[in-house]
VEXZADREN-534087 format. One record per residue: residue in one letter; x, y, z of N, C-alpha, C in turn. Coordinates in nm, 4 decimals. Each point is the difference from the previous one (the first is absolute). Layout:
A;X;Y;Z;X;Y;Z;X;Y;Z
...
END
This chain:
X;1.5398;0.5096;-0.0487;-0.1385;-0.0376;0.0183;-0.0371;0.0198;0.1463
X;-0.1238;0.1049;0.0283;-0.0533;0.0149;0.1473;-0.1240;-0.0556;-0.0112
X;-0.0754;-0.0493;-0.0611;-0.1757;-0.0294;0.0099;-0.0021;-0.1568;-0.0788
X;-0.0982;-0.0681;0.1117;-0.0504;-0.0909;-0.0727;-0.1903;0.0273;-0.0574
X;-0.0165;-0.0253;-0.0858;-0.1157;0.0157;-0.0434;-0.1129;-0.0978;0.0410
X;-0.1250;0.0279;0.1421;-0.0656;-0.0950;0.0000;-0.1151;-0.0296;-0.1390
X;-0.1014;-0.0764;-0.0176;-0.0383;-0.0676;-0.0915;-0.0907;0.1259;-0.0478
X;-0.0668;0.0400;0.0717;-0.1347;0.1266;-0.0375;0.0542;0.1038;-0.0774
X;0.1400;0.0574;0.0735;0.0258;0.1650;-0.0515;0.0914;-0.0489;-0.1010
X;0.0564;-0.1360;-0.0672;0.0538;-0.0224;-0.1231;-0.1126;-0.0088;-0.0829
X;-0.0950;-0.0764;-0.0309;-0.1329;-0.0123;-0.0740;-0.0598;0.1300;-0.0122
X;-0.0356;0.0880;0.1170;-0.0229;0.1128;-0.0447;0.0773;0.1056;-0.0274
X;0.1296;0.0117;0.0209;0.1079;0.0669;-0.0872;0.0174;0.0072;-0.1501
X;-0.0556;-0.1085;-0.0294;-0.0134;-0.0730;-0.1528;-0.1002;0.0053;-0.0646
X;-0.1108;0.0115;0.0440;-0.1239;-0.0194;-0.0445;-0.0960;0.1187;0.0455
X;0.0311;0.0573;0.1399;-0.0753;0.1264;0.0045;0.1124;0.1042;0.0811
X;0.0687;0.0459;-0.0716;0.1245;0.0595;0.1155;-0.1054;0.1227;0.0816
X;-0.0932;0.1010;-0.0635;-0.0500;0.0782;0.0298;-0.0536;-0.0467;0.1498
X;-0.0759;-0.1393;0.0299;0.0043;-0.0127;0.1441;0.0610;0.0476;0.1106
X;0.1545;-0.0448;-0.0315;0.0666;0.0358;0.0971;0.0336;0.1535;0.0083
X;0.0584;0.0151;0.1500;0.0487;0.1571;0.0536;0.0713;0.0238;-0.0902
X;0.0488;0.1407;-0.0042;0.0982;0.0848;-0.0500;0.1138;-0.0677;0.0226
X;0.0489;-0.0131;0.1061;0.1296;-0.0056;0.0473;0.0213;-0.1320;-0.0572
X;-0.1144;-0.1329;-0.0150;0.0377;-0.1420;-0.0384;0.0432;-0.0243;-0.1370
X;-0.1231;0.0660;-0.0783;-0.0040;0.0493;-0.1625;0.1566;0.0504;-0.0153
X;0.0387;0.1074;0.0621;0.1090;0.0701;0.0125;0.1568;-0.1318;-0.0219
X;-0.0382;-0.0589;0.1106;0.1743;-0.1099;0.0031;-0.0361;-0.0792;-0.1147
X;-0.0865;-0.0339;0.0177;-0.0368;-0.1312;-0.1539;0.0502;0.0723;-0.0795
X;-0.0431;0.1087;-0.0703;0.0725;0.0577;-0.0788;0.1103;0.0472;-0.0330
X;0.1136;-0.0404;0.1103;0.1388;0.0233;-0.0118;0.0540;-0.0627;-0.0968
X;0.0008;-0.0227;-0.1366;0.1082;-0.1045;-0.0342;0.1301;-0.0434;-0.0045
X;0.0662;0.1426;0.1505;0.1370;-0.0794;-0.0006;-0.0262;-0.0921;0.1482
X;-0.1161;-0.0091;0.0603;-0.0290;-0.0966;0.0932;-0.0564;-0.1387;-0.0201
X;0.0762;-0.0825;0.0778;-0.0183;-0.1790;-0.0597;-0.0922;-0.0564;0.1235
X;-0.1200;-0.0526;-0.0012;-0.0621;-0.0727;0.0686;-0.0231;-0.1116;0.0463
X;-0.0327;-0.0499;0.0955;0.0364;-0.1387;0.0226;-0.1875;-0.0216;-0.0102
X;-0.0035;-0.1438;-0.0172;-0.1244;-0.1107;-0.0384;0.0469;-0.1286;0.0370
X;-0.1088;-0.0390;0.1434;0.0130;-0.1228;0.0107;-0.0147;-0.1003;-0.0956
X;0.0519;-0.1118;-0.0256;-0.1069;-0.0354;-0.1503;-0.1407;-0.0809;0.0111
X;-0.0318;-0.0343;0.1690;-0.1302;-0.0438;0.0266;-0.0982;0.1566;-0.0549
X;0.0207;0.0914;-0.0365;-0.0996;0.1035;-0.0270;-0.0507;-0.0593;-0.1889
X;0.1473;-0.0522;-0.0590;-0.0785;-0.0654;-0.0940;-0.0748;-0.0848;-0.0458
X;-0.0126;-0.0983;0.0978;-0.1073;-0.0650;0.0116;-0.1267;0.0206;0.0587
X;0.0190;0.1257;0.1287;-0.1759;0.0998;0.0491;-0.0264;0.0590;-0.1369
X;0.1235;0.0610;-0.0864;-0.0970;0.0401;-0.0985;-0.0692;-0.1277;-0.1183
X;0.0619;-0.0387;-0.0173;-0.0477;-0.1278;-0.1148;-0.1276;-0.0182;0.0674
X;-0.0090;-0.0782;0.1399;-0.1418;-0.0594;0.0450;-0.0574;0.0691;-0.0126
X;-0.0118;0.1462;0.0784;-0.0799;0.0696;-0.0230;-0.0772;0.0274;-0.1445
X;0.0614;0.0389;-0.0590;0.0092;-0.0135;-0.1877;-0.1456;-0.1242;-0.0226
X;0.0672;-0.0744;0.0475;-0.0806;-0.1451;-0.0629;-0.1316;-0.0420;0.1230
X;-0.0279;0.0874;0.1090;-0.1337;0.0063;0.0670;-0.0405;0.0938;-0.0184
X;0.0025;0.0941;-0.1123;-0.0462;0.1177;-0.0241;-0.0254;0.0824;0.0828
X;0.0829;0.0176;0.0865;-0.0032;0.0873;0.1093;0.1003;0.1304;0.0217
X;0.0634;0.0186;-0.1330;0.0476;0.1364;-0.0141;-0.0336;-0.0512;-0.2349
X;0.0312;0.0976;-0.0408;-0.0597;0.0369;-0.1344;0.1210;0.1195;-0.0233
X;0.1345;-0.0848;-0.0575;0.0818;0.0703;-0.0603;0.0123;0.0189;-0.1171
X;-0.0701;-0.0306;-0.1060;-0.0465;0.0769;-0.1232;0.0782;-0.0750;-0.1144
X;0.1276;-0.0955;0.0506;0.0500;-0.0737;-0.1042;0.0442;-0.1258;0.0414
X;-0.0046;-0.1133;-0.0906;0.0355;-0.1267;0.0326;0.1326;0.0612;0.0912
X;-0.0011;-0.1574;0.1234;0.0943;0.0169;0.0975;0.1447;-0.0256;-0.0062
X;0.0207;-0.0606;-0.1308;0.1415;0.0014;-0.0488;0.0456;0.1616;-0.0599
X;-0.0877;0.0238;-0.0671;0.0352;0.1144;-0.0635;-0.0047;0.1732;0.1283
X;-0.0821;-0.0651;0.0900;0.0151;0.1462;0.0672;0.0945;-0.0537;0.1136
X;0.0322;-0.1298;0.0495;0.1960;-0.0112;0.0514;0.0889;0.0549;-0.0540
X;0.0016;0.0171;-0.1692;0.0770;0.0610;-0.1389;-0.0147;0.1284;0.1009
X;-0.0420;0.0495;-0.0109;-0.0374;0.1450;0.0675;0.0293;0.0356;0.1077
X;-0.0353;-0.0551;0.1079;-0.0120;0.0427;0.1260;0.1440;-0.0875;0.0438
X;0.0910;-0.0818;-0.0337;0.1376;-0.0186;0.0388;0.0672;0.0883;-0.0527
X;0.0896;0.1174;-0.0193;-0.0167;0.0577;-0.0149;0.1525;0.0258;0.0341
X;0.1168;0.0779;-0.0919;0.1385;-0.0490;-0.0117;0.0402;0.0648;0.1764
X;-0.0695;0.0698;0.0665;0.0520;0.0712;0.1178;-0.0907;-0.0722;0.1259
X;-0.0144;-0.0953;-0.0415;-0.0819;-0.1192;0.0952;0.1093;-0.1448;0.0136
X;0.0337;-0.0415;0.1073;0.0764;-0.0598;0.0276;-0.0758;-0.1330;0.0918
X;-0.0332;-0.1272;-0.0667;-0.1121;-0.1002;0.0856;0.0946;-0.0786;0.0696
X;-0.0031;0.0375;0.1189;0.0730;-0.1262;0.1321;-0.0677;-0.1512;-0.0424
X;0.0687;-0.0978;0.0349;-0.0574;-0.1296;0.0008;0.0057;-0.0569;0.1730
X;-0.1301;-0.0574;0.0536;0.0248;-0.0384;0.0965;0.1419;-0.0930;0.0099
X;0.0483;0.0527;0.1115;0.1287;-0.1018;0.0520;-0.0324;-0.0494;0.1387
X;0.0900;-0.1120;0.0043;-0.0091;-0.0297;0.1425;-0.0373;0.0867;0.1129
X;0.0982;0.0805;-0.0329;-0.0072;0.1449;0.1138;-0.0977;0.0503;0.0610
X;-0.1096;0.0081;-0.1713;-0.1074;0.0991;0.0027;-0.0728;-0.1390;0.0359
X;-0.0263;-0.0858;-0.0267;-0.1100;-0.0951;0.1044;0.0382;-0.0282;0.0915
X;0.1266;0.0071;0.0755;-0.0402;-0.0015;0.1560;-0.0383;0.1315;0.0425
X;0.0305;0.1021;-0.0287;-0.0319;0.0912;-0.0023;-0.1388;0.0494;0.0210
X;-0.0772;-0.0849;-0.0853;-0.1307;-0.0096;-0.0296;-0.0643;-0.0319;0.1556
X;0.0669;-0.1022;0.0511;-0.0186;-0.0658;0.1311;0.0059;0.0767;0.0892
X;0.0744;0.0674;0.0214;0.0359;0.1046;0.0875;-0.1109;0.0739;0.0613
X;-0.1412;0.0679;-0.1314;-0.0595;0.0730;0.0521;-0.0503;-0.0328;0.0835
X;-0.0607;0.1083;0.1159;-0.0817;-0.0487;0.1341;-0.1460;-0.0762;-0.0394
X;-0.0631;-0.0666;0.0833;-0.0848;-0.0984;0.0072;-0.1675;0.0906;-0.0612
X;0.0453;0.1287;0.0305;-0.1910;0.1208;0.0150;0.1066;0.0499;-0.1922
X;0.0687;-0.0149;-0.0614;0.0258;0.0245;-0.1209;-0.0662;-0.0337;-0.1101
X;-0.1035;0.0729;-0.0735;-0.0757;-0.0778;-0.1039;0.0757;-0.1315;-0.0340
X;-0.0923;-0.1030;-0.0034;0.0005;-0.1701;-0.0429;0.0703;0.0473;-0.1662
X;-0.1031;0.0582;-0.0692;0.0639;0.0723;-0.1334;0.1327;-0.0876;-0.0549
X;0.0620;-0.1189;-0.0433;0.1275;-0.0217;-0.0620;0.0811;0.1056;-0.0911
X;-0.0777;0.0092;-0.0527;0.0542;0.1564;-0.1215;0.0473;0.0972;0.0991
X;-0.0580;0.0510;0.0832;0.0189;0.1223;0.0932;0.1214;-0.0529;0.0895
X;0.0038;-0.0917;0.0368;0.1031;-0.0522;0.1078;0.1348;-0.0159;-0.1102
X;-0.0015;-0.0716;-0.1480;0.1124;0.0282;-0.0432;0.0664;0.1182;-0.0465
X;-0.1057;0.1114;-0.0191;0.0471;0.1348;-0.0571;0.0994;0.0343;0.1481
X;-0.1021;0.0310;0.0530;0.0403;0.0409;0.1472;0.2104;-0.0754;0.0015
X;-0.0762;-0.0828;0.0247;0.1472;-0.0842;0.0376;0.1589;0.0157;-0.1532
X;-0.0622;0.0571;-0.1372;0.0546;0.0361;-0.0643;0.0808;0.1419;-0.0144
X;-0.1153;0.0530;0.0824;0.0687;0.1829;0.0601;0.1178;-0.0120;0.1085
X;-0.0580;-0.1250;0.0985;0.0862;-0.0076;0.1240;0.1816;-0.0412;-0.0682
X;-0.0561;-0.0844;-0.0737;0.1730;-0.0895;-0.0344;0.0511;0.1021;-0.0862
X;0.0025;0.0679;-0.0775;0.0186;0.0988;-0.1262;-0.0082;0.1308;0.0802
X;-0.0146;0.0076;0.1481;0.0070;0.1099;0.0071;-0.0446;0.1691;-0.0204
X;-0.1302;-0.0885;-0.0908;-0.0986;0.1608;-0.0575;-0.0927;0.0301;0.0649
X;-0.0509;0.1100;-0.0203;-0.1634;0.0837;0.0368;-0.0828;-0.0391;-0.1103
X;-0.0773;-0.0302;0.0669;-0.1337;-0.0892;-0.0727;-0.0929;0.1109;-0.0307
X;-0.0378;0.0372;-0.1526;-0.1205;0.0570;-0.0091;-0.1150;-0.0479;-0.0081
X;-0.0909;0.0262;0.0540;-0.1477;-0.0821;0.0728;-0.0846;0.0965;0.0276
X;-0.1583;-0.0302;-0.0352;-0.0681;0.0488;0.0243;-0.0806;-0.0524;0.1402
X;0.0612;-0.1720;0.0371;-0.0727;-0.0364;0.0800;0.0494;0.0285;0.1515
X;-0.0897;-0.0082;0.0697;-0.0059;0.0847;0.1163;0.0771;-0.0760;0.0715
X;-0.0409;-0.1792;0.0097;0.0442;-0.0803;0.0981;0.1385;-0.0429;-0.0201
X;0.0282;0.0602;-0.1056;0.1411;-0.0386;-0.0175;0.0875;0.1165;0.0558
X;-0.1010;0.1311;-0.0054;0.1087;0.1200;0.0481;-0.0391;-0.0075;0.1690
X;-0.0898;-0.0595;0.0376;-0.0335;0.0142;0.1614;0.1161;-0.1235;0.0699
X;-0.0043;-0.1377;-0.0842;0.1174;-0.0707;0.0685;0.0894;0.0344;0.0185
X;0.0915;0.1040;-0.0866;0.1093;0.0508;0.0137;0.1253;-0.0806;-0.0010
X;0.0320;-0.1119;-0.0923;0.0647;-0.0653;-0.0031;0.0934;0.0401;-0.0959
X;-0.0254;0.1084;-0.0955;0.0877;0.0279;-0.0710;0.0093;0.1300;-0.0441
X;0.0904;0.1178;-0.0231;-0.0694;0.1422;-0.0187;-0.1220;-0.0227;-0.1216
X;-0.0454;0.1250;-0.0038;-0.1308;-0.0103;-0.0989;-0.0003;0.1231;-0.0577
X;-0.0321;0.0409;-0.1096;-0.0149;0.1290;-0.0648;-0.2163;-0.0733;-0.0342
X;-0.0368;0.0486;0.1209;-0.1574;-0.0455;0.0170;-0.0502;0.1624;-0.1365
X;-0.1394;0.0021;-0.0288;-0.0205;0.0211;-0.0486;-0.2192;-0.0412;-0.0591
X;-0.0649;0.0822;0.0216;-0.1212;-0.0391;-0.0084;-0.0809;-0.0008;-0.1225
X;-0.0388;-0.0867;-0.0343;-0.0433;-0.0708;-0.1530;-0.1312;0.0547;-0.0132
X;-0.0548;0.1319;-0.1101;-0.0913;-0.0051;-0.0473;-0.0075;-0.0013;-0.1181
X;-0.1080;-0.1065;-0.0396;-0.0041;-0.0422;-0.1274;-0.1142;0.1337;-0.0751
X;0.0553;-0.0695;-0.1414;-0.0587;0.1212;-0.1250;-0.1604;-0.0101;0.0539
X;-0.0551;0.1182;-0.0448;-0.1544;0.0046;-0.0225;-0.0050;-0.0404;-0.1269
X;-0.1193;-0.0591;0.0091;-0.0997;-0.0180;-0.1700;0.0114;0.0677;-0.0759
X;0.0206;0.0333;-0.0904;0.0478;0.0975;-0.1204;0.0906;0.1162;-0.0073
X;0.0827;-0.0121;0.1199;0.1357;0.0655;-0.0302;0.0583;-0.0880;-0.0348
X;0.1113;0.0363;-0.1207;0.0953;-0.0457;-0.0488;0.1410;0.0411;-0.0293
END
């Protein structure tokens, strides 16, 4: 295992892979490659889910059925990874979710795939960065 999966490019790996680059689409699609998932991303996705602020197309138990996924591997915060958490510098998005992913790449040792910027500008952990454009209106 080299990549941890931040919260965006797993949801849209799953739900709109066509978003992402070539090259991202590309590793996701390895299935002899195993990914790492903080498991605070399962709870950004649930909330999200339930403030209707992303629209994944199936109840949220049933598209976890889905999107966990046998070459997905979910870390559980440990001690480690919350001090860890602590660690980041003070100008580090406030973000909790972001500070434990982050700090889940650091202890585990992976490259974080992310679309977000401030996580690839801190530089706290390698990054396989990557820029998020979402679908147009009636492509499918």
């Amino acid at each position: 295992m080299n990549y941890l999966l931040d919260t965006a490019p797993w949801i849209n790996g799953v739900k709109e892979p066509t978003t992402l680059p070539d090259r991202v689409r590309q590793l996701l699609g390895d299935e002899s490659e195993v990914f790492g998932l903080a498991d605070i991303s399962l709870w950004e996705v649930a909330t999200l889910a339930a403030k209707g602020r992303i629209d994944l197309g199936l109840p949220i138990r049933d598209w976890f059925r889905r999107a966990v996924a046998a070459n997905l591997h979910v870390f559980p915060i440990s001690a480690e990874i919350a001090a860890a958490a602590q660690d980041c510098p003070a100008d580090f998005p406030g973000d909790p979710a972001d500070r434990l992913i982050v700090a889940t790449a650091k202890v585990h040792r992976l490259t974080l795939i992310t679309a977000d910027a401030c996580i690839r500008d801190a530089a706290l952990v390698p990054t396989l960065f990557y820029k998020w454009r979402p679908m147009r209106r009636g492509m499918r």
